[in-house]
KEMI-558984 format. One record per residue (C-alpha): residue number from 1; x, y, z. Coordinates in nm, 4 decimals. Layout:
+-----+----------+----------+----------+
| seq |       c1 |       c2 |       c3 |
+-----+----------+----------+----------+
| NUM |        X |        Y |        Z |
...
+-----+----------+----------+----------+
***
This chain:
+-----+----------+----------+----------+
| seq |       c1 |       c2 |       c3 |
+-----+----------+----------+----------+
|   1 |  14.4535 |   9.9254 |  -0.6051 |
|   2 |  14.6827 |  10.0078 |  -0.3020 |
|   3 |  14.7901 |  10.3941 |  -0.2083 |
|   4 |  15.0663 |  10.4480 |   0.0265 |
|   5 |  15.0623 |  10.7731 |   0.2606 |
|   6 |  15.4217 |  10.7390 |   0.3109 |
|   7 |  15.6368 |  11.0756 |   0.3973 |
|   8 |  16.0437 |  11.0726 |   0.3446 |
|   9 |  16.0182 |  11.3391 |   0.6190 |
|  10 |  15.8296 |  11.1391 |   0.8809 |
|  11 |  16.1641 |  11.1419 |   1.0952 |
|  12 |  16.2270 |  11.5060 |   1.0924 |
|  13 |  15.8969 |  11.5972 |   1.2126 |
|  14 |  15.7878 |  11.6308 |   1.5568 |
|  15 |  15.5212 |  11.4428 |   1.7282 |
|  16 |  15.5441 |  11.0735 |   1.9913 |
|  17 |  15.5232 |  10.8602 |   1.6727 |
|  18 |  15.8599 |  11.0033 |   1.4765 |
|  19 |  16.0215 |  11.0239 |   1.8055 |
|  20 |  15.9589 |  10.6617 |   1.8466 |
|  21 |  16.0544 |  10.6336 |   1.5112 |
|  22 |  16.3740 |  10.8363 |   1.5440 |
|  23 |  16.4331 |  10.6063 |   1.8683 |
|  24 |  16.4707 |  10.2645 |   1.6838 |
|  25 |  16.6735 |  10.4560 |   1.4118 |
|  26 |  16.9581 |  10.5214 |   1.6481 |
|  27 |  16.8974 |  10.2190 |   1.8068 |
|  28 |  16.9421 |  10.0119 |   1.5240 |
|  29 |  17.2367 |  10.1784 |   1.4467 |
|  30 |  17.3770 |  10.0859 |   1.7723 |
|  31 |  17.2789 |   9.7299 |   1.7685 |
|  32 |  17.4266 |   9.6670 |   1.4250 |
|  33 |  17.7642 |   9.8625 |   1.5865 |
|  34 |  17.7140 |   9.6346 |   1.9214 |
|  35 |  17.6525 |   9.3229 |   1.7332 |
|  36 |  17.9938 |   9.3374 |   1.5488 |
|  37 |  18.1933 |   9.4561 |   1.8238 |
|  38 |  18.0668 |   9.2978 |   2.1265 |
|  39 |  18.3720 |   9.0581 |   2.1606 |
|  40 |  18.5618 |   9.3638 |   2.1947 |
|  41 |  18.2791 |   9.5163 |   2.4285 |
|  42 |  18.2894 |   9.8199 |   2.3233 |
|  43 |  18.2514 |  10.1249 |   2.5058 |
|  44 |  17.9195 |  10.3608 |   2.5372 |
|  45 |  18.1433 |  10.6526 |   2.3686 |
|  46 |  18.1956 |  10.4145 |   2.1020 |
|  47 |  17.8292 |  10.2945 |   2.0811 |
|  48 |  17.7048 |  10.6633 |   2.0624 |
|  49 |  17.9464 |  10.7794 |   1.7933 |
|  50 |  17.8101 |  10.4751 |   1.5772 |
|  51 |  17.4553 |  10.5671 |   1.6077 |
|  52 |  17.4842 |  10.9201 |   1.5852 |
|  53 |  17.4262 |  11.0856 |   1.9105 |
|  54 |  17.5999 |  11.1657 |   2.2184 |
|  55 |  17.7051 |  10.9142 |   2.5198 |
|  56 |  17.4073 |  11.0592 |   2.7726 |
|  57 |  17.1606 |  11.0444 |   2.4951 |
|  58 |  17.2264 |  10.7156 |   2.3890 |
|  59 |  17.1943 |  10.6355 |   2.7759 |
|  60 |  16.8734 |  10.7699 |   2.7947 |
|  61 |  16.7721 |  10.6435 |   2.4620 |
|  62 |  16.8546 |  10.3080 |   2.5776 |
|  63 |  16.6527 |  10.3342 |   2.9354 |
|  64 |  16.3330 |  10.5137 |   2.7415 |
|  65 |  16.3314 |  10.1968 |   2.4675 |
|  66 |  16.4022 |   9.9059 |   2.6562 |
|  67 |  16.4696 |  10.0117 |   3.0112 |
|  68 |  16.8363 |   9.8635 |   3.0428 |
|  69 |  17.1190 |  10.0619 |   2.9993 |
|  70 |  17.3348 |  10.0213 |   2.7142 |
|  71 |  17.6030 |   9.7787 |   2.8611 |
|  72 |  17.3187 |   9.5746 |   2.9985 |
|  73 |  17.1532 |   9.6182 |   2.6597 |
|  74 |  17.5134 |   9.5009 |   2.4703 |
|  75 |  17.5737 |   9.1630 |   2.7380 |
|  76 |  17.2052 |   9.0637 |   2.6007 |
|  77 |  17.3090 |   9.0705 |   2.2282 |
|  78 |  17.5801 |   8.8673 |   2.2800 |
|  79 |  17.5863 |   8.4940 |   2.1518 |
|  80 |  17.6660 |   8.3545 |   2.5489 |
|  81 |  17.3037 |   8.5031 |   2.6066 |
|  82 |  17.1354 |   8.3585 |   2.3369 |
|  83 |  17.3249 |   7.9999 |   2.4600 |
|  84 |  17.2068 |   8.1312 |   2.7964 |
|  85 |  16.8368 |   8.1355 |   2.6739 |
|  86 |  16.8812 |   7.8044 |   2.4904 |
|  87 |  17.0223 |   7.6248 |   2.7697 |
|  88 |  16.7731 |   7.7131 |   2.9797 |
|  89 |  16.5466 |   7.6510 |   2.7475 |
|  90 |  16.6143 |   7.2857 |   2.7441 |
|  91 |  16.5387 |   7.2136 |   3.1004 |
|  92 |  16.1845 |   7.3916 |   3.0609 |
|  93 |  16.1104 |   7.3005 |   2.7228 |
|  94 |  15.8475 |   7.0750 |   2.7853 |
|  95 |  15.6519 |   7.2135 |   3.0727 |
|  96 |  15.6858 |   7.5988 |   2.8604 |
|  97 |  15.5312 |   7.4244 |   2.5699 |
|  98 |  15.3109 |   7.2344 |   2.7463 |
|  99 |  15.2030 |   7.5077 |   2.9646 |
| 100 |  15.0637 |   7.7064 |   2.6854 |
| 101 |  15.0356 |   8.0764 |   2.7758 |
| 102 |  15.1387 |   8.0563 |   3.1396 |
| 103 |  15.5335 |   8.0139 |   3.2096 |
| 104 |  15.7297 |   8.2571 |   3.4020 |
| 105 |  15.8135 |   8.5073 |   3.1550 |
| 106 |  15.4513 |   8.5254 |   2.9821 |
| 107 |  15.2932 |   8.7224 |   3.2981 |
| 108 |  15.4938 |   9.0416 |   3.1019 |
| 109 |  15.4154 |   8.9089 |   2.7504 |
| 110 |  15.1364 |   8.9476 |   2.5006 |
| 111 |  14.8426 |   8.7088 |   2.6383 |
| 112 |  14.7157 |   8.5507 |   2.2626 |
| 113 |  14.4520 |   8.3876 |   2.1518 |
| 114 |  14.4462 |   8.2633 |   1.8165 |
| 115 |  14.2652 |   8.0564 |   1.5237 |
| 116 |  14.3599 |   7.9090 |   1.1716 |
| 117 |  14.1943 |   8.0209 |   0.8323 |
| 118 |  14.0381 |   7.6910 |   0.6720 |
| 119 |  14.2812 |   7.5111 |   0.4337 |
| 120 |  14.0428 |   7.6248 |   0.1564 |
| 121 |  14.1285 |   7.9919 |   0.2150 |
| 122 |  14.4884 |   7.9659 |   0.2316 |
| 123 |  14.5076 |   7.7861 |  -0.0486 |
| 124 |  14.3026 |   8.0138 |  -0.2624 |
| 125 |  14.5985 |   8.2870 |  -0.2253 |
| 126 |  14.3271 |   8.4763 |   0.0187 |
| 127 |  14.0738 |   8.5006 |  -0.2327 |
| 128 |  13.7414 |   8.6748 |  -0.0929 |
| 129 |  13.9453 |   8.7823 |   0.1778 |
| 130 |  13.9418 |   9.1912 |   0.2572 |
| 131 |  14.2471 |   9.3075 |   0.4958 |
| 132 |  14.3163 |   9.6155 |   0.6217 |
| 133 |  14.6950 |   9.7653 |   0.6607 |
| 134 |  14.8327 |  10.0479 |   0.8213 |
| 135 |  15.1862 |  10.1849 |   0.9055 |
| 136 |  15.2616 |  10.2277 |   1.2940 |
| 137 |  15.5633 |  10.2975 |   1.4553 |
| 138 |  15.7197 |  10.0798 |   1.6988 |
| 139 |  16.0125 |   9.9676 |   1.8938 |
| 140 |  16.1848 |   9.8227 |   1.5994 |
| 141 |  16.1053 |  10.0982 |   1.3643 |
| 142 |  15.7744 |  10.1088 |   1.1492 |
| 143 |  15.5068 |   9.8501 |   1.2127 |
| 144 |  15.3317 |   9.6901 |   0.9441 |
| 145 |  15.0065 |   9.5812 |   1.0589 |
| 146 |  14.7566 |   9.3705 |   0.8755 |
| 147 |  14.3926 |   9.2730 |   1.0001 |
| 148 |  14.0810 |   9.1130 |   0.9306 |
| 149 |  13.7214 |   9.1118 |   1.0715 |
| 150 |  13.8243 |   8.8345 |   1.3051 |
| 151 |  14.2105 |   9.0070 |   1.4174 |
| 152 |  14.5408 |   9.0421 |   1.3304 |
| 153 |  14.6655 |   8.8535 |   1.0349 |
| 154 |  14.9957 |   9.0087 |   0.9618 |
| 155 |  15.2499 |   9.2070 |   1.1311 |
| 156 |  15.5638 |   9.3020 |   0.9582 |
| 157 |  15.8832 |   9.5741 |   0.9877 |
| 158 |  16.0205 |   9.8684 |   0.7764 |
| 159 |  16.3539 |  10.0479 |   0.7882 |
| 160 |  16.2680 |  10.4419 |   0.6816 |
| 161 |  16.2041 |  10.4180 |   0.3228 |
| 162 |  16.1624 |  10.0580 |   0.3013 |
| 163 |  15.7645 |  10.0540 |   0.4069 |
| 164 |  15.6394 |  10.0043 |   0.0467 |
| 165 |  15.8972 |   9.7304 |  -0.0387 |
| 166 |  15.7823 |   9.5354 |   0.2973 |
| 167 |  15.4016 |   9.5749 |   0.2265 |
| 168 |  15.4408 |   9.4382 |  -0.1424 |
| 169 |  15.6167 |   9.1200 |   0.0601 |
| 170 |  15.3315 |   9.1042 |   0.2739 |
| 171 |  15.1191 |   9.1344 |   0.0254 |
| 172 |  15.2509 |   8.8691 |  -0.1923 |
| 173 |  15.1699 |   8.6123 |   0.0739 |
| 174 |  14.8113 |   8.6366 |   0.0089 |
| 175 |  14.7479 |   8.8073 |  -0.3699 |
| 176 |  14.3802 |   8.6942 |  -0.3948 |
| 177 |  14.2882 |   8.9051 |  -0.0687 |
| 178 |  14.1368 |   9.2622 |  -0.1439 |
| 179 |  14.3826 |   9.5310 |   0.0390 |
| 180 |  14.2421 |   9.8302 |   0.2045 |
| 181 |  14.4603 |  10.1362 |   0.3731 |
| 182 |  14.3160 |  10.1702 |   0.6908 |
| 183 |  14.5432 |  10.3602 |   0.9693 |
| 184 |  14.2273 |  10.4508 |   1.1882 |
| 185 |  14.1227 |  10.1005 |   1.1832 |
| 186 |  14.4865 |   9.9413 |   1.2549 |
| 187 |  14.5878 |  10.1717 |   1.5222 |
| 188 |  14.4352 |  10.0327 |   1.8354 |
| 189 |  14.6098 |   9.6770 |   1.7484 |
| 190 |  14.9188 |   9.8469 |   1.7089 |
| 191 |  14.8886 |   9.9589 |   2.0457 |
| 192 |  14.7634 |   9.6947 |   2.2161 |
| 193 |  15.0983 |   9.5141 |   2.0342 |
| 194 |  15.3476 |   9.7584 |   2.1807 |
| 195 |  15.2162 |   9.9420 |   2.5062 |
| 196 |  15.2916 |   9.6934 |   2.7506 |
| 197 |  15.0256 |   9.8739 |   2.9500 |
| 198 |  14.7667 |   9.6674 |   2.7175 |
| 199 |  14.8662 |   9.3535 |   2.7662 |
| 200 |  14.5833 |   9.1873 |   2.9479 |
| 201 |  14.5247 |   8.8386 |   2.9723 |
| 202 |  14.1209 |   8.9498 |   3.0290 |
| 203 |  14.1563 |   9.1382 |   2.6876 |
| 204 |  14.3379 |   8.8839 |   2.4614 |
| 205 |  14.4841 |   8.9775 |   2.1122 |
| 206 |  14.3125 |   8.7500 |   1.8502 |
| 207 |  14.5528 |   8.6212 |   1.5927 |
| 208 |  14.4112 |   8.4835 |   1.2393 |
| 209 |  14.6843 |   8.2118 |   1.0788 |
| 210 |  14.6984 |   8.1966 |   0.7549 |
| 211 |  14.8787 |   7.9053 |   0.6670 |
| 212 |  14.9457 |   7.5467 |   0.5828 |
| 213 |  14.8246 |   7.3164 |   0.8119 |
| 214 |  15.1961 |   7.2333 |   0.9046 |
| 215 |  15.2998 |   7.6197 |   0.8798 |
| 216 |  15.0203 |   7.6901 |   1.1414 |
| 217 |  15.1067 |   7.4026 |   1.3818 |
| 218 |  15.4830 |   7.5270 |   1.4273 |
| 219 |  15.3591 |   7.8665 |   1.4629 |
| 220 |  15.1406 |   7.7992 |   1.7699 |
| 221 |  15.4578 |   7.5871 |   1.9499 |
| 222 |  15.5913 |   7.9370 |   1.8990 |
| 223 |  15.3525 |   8.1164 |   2.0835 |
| 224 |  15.3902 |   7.8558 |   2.3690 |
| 225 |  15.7421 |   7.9960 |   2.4328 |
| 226 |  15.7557 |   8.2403 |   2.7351 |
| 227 |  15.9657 |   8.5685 |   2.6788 |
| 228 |  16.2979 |   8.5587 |   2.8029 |
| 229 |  16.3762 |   8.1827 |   2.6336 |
| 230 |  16.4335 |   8.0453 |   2.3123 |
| 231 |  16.4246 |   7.7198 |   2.1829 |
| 232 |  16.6474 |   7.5313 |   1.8426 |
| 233 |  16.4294 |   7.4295 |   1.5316 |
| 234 |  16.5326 |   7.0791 |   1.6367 |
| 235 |  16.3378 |   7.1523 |   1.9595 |
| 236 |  16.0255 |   7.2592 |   1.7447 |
| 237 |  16.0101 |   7.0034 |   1.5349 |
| 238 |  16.0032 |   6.7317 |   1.8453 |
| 239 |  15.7301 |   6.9102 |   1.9992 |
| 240 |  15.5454 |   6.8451 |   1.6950 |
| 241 |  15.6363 |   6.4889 |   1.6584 |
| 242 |  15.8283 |   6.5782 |   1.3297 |
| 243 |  16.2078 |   6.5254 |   1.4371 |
| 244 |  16.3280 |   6.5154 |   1.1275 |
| 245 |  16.1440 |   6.7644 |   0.9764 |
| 246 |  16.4083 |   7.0450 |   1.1461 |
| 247 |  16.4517 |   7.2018 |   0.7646 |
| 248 |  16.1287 |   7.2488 |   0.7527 |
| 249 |  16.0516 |   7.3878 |   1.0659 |
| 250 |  16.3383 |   7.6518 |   1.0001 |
| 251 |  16.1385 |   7.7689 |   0.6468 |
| 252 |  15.7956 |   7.7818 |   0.8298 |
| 253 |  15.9223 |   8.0209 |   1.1013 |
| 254 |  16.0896 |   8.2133 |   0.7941 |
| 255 |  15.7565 |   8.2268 |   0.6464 |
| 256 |  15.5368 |   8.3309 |   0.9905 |
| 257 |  15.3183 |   8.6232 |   0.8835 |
| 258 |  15.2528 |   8.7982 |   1.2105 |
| 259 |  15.5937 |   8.8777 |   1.3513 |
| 260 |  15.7105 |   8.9937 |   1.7324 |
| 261 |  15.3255 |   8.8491 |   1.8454 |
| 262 |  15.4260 |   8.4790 |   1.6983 |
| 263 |  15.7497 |   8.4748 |   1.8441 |
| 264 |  15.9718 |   8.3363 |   1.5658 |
| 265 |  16.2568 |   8.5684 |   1.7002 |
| 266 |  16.2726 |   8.3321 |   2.0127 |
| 267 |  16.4149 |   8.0402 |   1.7554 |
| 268 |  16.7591 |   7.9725 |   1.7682 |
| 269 |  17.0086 |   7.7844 |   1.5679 |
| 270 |  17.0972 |   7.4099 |   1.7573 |
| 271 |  17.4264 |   7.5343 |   1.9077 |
| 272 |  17.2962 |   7.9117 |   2.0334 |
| 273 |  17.3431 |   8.0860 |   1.7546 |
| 274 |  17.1163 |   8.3476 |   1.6343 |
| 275 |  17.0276 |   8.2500 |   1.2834 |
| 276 |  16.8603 |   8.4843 |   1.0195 |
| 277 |  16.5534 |   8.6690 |   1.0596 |
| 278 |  16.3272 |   8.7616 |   0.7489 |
| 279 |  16.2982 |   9.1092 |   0.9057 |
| 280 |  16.6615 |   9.1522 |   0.9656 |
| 281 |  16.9183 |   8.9898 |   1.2324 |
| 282 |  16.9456 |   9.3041 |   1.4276 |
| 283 |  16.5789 |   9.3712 |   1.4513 |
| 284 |  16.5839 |   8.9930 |   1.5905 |
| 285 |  16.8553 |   9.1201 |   1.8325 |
| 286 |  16.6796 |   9.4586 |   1.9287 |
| 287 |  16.3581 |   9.2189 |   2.0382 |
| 288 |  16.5318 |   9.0524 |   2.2389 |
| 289 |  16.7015 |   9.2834 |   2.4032 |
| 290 |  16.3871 |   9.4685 |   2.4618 |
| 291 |  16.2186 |   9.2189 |   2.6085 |
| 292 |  16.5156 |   9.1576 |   2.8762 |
| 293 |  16.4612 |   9.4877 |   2.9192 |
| 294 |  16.0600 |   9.3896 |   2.9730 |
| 295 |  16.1999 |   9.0941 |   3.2467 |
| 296 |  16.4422 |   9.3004 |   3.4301 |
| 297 |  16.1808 |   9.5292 |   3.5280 |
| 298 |  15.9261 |   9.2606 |   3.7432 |
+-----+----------+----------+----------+
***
């Protein structure tokens, strides 16, 4: 049986981890005002009334979060800078992919190391499987983080009140597997996800797939993308010598278990555009925003 330590009045309390909480709540507000507005460009009096605070503290907000200031924040959500990304994208494709975990962006970015579960254990729905959970907050509101012996198997995202409803999904993924709450346990991975401080490429995160064998394959060409770029499903499903298999590609990334560390929010629709996100559009907006934040900092 699963038991959920989950408190309505997490965000009222005080403490780092509600602030940080509190922080992506306004934020997200914002974003979802920014990301129907930004033709209009709207100003940082307008941004603030949308998420609920006042001009200077979304200005702060915005440089404690991501380091960028909101307009800087706003000309990174728009669709010219995901086109930006995928154009530039195209003329490094190949040597990002083939690179691995070096490229230009990845000296800032998580440094991964990773390994597939057998074909046998995915396909037994997890079965004999034991993985830990725990709730964590994050940059893009509350961290769902999933682990076993060998390292983190899932990693998924909450709006406030929405943890239990985004565990069950999690959950459903693998409903042979024997789930244990374990906030303690999950903690230090949940840092070592979000402190920048902790990425290390002497102190790798290991990352358990659990997966089809074709699931697994177009989740490692997603690790191979640096931050700061983005690639189409078309462009995926090359690298893997499946052109035609673009459809595909597009569910599998769906489906990828261990958000923000796989990158699936660096996939792009053909012409630019940023498609949907199973954790939400603007949480696929707010990372990448925060990680031009990340760039514009070297």
């Amino acid at each position: 049986m699963m038991t959920l330590a989950i408190h309505d009045q997490r965000l009222t309390k005080p403490g780092p981890q509600n602030a940080a909480l509190r922080d992506y709540d306004s934020v997200r507000r914002a974003i979802a005002f920014i990301s129907e507005n930004w033709r209009a460009q709207p100003t940082i009096e307008a941004m603030a009334d949308a998420a609920g605070v006042t001009p200077d503290e979304l200005h702060h907000l915005f440089r404690r979060w991501a380091s960028i200031t909101p307009k800087a924040f706003m000309q990174a959500l728009t669709l010219d800078h995901a086109k930006g990304l995928l154009r530039d994208s195209a003329s490094i494709l190949d040597a990002a992919l083939d690179s691995g975990l070096s490229g230009p962006g990845r000296l800032h970015d998580l440094f991964v190391t990773h390994e597939a579960m057998s074909p046998g254990e995915w396909k037994n729905g997890g079965a004999g499987l034991t993985l830990r959970y725990g709730f964590h907050p994050s940059p893009f509101g509350t961290a769902i983080v999933i682990a076993t012996d060998r390292g983190l198997s899932g990693l998924a995202f909450a709006d406030h009140g929405d943890e239990k409803v985004a565990l069950a999904d999690m959950t459903r993924r693998w409903p042979n597997a024997t789930y244990v709450e374990d906030h303690e346990g999950t903690a230090p991975l949940a840092a070592r996800i979000f402190d920048t401080r902790l990425w290390r490429p002497d102190q790798p995160l290991r990352v358990v797939m659990i997966g089809t064998d074709f699931e697994v394959r177009v989740w490692e060409t997603l690790l191979k993308i640096p931050m700061g770029r983005a690639v189409s499903y078309s462009d995926i499903a090359c690298n893997i010598n499946s052109p035609k298999a673009s459809r595909a590609v597009g569910a599998a990334v769906g489906k990828n278990p261990v958000s923000f560390v796989v990158p699936c929010h660096r996939a792009l629709g053909k012409s630019g555009t940023l498609t949907g996100y199973h954790w939400g559009i603007t949480r696929k907006q707010a990372m990448l925003g925060w990680e031009a934040g990340q760039l514009g900092m070297q």
